[in-house]
Structure formats: C-alpha cells, structure tokens
mmCIF file of the C-alpha atoms, coordinates in Angstrom:
data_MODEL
# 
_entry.id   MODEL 
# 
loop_
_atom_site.group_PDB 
_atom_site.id 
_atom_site.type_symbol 
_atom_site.label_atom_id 
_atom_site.label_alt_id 
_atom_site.label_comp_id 
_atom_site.label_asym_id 
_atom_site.label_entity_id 
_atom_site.label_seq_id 
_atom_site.pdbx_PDB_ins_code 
_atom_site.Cartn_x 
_atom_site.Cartn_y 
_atom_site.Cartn_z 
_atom_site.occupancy 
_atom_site.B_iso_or_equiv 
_atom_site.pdbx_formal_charge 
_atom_site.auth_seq_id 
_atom_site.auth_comp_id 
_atom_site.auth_asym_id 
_atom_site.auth_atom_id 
_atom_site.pdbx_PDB_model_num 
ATOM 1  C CA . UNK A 1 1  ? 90.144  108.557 83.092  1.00 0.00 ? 1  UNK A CA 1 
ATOM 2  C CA . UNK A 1 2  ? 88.594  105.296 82.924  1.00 0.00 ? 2  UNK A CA 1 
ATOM 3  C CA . UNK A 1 3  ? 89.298  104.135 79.343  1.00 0.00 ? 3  UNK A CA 1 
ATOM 4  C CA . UNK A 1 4  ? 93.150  105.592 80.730  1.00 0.00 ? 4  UNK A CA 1 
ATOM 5  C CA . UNK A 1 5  ? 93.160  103.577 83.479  1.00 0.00 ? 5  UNK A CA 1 
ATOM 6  C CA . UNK A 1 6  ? 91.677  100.281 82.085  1.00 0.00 ? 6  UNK A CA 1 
ATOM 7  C CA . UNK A 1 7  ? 94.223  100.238 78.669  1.00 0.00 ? 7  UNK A CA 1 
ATOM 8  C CA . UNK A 1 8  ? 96.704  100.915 81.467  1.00 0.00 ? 8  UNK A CA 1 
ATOM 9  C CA . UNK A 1 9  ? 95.541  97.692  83.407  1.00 0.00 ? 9  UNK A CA 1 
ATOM 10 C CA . UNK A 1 10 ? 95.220  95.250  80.209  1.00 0.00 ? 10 UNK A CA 1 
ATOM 11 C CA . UNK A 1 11 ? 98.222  96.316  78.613  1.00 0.00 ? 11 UNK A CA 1 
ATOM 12 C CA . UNK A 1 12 ? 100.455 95.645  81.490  1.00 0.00 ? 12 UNK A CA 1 
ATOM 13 C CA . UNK A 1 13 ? 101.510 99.499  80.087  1.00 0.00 ? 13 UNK A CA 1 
ATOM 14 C CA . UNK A 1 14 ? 100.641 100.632 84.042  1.00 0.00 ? 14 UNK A CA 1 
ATOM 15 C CA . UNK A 1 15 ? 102.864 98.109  85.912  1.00 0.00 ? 15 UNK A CA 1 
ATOM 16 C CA . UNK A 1 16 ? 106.086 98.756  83.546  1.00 0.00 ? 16 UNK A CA 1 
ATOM 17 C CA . UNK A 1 17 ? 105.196 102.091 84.009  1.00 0.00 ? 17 UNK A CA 1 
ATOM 18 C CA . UNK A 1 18 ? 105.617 101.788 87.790  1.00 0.00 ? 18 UNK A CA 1 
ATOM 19 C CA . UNK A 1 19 ? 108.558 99.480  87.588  1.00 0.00 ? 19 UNK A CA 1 
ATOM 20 C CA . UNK A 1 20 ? 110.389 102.025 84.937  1.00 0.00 ? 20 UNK A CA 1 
ATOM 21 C CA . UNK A 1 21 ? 110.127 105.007 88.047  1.00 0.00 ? 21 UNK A CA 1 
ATOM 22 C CA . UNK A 1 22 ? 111.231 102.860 90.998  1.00 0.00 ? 22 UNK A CA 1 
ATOM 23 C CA . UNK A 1 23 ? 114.375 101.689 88.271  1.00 0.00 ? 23 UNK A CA 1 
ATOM 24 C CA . UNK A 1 24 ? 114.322 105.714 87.420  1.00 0.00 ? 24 UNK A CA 1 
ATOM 25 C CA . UNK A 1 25 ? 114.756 106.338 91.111  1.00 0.00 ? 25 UNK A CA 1 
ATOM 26 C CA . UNK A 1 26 ? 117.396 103.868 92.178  1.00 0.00 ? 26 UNK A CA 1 
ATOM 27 C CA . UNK A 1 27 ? 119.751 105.094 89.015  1.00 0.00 ? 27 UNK A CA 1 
ATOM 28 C CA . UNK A 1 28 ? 119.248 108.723 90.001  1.00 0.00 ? 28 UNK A CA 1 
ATOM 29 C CA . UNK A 1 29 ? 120.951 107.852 93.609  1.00 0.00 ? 29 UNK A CA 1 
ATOM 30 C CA . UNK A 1 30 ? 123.486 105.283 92.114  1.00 0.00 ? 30 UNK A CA 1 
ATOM 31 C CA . UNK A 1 31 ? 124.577 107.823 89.166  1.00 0.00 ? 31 UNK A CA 1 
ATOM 32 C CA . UNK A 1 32 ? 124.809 110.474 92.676  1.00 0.00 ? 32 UNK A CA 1 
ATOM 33 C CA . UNK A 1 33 ? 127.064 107.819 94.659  1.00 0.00 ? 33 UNK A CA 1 
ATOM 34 C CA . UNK A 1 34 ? 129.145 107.241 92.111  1.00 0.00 ? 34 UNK A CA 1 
ATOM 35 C CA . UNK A 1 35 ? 129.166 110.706 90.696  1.00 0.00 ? 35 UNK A CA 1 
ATOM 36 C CA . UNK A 1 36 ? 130.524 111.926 94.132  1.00 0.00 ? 36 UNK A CA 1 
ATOM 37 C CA . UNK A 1 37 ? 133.106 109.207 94.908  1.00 0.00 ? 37 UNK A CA 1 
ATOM 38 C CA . UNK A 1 38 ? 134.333 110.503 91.164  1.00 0.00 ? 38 UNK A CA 1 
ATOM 39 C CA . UNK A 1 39 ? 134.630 113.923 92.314  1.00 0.00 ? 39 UNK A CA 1 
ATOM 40 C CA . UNK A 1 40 ? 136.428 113.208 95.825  1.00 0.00 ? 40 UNK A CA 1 
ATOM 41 C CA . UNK A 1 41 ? 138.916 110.742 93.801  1.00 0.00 ? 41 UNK A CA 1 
ATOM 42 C CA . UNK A 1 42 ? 139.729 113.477 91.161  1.00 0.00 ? 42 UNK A CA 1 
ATOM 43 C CA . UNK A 1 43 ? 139.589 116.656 93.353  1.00 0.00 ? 43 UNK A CA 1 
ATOM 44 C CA . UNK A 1 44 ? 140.025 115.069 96.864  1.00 0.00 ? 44 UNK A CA 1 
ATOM 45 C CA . UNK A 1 45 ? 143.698 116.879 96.681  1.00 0.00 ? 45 UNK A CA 1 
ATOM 46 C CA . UNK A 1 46 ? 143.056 119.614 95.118  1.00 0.00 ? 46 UNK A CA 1 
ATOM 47 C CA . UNK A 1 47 ? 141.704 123.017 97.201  1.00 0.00 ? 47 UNK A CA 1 
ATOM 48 C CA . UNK A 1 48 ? 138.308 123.746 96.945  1.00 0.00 ? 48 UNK A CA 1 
ATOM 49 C CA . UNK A 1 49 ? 139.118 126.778 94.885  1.00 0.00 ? 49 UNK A CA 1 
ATOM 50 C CA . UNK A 1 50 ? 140.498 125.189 91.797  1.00 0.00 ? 50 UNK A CA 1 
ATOM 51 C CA . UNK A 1 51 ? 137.964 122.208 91.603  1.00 0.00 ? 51 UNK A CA 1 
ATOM 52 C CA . UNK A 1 52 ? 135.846 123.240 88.931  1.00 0.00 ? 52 UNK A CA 1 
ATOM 53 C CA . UNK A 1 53 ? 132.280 122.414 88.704  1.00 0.00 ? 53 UNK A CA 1 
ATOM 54 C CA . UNK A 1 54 ? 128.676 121.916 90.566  1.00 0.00 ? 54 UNK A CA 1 
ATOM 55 C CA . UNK A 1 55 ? 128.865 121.714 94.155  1.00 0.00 ? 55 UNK A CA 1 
ATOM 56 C CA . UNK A 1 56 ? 128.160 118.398 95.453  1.00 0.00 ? 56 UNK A CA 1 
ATOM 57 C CA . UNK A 1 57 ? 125.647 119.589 97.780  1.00 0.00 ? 57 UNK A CA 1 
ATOM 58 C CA . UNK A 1 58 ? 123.166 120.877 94.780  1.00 0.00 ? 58 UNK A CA 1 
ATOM 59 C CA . UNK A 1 59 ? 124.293 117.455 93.316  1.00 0.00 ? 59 UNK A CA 1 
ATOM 60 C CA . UNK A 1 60 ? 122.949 115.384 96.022  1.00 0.00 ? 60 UNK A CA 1 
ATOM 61 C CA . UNK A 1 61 ? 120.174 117.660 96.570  1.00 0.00 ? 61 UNK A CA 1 
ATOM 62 C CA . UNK A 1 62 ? 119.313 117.202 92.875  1.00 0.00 ? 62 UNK A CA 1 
ATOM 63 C CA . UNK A 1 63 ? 119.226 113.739 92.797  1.00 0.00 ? 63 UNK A CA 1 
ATOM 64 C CA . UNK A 1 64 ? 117.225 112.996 96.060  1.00 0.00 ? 64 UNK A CA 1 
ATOM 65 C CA . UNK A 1 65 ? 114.331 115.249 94.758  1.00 0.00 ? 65 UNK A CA 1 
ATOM 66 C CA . UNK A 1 66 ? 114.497 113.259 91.411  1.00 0.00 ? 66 UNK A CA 1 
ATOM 67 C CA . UNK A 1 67 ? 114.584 109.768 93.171  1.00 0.00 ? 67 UNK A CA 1 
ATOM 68 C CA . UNK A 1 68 ? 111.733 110.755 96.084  1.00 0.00 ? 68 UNK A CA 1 
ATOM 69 C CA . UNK A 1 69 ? 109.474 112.741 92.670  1.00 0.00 ? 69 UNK A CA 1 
ATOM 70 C CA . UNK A 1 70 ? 109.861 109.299 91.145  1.00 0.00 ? 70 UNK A CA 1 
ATOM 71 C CA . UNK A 1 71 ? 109.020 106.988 93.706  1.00 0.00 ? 71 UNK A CA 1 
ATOM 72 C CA . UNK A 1 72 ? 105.682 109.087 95.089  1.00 0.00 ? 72 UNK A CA 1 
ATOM 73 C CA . UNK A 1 73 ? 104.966 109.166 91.418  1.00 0.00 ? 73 UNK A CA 1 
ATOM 74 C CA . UNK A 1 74 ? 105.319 105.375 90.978  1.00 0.00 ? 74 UNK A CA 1 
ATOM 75 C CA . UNK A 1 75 ? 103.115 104.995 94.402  1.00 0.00 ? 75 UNK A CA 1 
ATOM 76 C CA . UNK A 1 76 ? 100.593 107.198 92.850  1.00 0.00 ? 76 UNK A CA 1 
ATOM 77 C CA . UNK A 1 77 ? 100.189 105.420 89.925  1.00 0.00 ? 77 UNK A CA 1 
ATOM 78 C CA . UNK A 1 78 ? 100.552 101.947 91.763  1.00 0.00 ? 78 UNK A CA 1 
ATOM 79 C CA . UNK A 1 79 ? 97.582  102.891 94.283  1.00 0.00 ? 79 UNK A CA 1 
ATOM 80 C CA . UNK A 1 80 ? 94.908  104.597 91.189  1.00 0.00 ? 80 UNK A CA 1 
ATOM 81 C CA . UNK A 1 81 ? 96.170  101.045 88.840  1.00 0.00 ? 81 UNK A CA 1 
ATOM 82 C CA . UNK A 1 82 ? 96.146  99.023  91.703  1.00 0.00 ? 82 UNK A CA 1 
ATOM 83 C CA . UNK A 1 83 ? 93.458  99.349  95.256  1.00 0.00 ? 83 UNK A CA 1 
ATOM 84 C CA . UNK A 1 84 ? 93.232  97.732  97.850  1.00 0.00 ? 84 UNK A CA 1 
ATOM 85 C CA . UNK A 1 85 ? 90.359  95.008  97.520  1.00 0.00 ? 85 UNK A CA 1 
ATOM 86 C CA . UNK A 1 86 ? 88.730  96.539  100.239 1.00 0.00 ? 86 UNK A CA 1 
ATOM 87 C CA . UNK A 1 87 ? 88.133  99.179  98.476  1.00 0.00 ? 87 UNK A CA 1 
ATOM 88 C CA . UNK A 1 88 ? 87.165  97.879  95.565  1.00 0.00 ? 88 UNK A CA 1 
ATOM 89 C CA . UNK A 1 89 ? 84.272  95.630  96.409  1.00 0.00 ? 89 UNK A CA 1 
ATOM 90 C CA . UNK A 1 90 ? 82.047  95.044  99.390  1.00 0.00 ? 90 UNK A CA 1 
ATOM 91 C CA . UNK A 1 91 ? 82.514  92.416  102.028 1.00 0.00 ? 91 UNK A CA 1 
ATOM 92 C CA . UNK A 1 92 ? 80.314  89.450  100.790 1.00 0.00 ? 92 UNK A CA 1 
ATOM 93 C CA . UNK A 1 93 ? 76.870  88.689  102.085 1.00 0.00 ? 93 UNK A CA 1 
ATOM 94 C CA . UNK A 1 94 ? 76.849  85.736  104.414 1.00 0.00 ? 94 UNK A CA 1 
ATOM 95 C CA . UNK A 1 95 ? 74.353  83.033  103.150 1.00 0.00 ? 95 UNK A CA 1 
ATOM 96 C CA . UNK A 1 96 ? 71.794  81.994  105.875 1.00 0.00 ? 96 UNK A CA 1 
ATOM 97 C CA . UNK A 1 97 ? 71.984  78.510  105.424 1.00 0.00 ? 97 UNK A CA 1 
ATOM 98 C CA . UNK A 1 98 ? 72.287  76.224  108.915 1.00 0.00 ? 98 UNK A CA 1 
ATOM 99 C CA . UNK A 1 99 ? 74.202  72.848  108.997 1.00 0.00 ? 99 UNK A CA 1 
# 
C-alpha cells in the first residue's frame, strides 16, 4: 500500500483522481436536474399513466447515492494521499538556547 500510495503522490495520479470524483459527483446531480426538468417539460401534461419510463423518485434517488458514493470516496482517498501534518510528524523539539 505504500509503493500505491507514494506513485499516487509523485504522479499527481492521486489528486486528479480526487478531482475526477468530486467532477463525477457534481455531473451525476446536474445530469438529475436537468434530467427531471426534461421529464416535467415533456410529460408535465400528460397523466401519470401514459408517461412512460423510470419514476423520478428512483431517478433522484439514483443519482444522490452516486454523487454522496463519489464524494466519501474522493474524501477517502484525499485524507490516506493527503494527512493532516499533525499527524504526520511530531511537534518539533524546542532548542534550549537563552537570549
């Protein structure tokens, strides 16, 4: 998981990565938006009967659960590429020098 994580840091692979899933997750809810103001202007007067197709619901369920995957994904990634510097290295040592 190192070598992974280290090709993923010098390659800049691991922060495209990251920004490909936030883009990922703010197409999935624009496709949604405009996928639903599609289906009100085509079927808004028809009956629900005769509108043929997915219900919107599943369709907006859909693509939140795509969109929120995406983003914890990307924040997953972000914080094992990425820790805090806390973390990552200890407080340094305070020299005992006297002015």
């Amino acid at each position: 998981m190192r070598k992974i994580r280290e090709i993923l840091l010098t390659e800049y692979i691991g922060a495209i990565l990251v920004a490909v899933l936030v883009a990922d997750a703010f197409i999935a809810l624009i496709a949604t938006a405009v996928a639903q103001v599609a289906y009100y202007v085509q079927f808004g007067h028809v009956t629900v009967l005769n509108a043929h197709g997915l219900s919107t619901t599943y369709s907006m369920l859909d693509a939140l659960a795509k969109a929120v995957i995406y983003l914890v994904a990307a924040y997953l990634i972000a914080r094992w590429l990425y820790p805090t510097k806390a973390a990552e290295s200890p407080a340094p040592a305070q020299s005992g020098e006297g002015t």
